[in-house]
C-alpha positions as CSV (number, residue, x, y, z in Angstrom):
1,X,1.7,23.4,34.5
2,X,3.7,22.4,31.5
3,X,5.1,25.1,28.8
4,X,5.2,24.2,25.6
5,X,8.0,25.7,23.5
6,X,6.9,26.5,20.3
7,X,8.7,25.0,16.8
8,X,10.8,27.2,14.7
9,X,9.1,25.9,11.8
10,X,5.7,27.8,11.0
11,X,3.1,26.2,12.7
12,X,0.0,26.9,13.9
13,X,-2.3,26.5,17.3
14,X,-5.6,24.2,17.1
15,X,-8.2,24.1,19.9
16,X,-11.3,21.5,20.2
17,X,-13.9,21.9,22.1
18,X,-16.3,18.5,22.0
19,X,-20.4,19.2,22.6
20,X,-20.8,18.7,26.4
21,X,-17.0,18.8,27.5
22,X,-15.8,21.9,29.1
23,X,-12.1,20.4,28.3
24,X,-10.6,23.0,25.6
25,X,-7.1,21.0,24.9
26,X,-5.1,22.0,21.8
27,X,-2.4,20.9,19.5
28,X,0.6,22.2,18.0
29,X,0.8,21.5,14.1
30,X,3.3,22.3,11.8
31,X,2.0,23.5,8.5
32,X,2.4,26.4,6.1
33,X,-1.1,28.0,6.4
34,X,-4.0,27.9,8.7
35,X,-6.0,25.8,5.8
36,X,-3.1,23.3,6.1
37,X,-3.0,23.1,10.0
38,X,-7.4,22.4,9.9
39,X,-6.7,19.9,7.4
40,X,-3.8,17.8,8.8
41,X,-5.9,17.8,12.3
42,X,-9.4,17.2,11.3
43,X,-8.4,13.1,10.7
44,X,-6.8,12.8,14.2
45,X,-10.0,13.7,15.8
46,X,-11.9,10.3,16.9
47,X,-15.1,8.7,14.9
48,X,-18.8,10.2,15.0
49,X,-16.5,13.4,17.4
50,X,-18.7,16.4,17.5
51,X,-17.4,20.1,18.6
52,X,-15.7,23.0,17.4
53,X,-12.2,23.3,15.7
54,X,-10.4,26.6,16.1
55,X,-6.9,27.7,14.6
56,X,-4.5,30.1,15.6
57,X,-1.2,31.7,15.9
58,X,1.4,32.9,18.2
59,X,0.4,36.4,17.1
60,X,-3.1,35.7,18.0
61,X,-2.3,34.2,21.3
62,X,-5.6,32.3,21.7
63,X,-8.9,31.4,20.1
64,X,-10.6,33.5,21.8
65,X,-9.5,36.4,20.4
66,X,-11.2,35.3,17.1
67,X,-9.4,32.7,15.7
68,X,-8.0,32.5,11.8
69,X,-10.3,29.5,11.3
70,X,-12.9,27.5,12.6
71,X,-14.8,24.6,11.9
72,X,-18.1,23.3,13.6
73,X,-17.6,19.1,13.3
74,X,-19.9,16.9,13.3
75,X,-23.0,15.5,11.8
């Protein structure tokens, strides 16, 4: 398993979750807020993508533990 290092810039945590995957992967953005982090990660998701979009921080540890955003995608 791989560890990822975190930046020292303030960053956040984003997990995806696509309707019918049980894949949860997640990506590592650097932005001010957690508004920022959604916004810069909503456009890398693919075309007609469906699921749900959770932020969080190191602080949190994991969306699970009721993440500082989250966004249901999709039409």
């Amino acid at each position: 398993m791989k560890i990822e290092v975190c930046p020292e810039l303030p960053h956040y945590h984003v997990s995806y979750e696509q309707v019918g995957s049980i894949k949860r992967p997640y990506r590592t953005v650097v932005a001010a807020t957690p508004e920022e982090a959604m916004q810069m990660f909503l456009p890398t998701l693919p075309a007609n993508w469906r699921g749900g979009v959770s932020v969080y921080d190191d602080e949190i540890g994991h969306e699970d533990e009721m993440p500082l955003l989250h966004a249901y995608v999709g039409s």
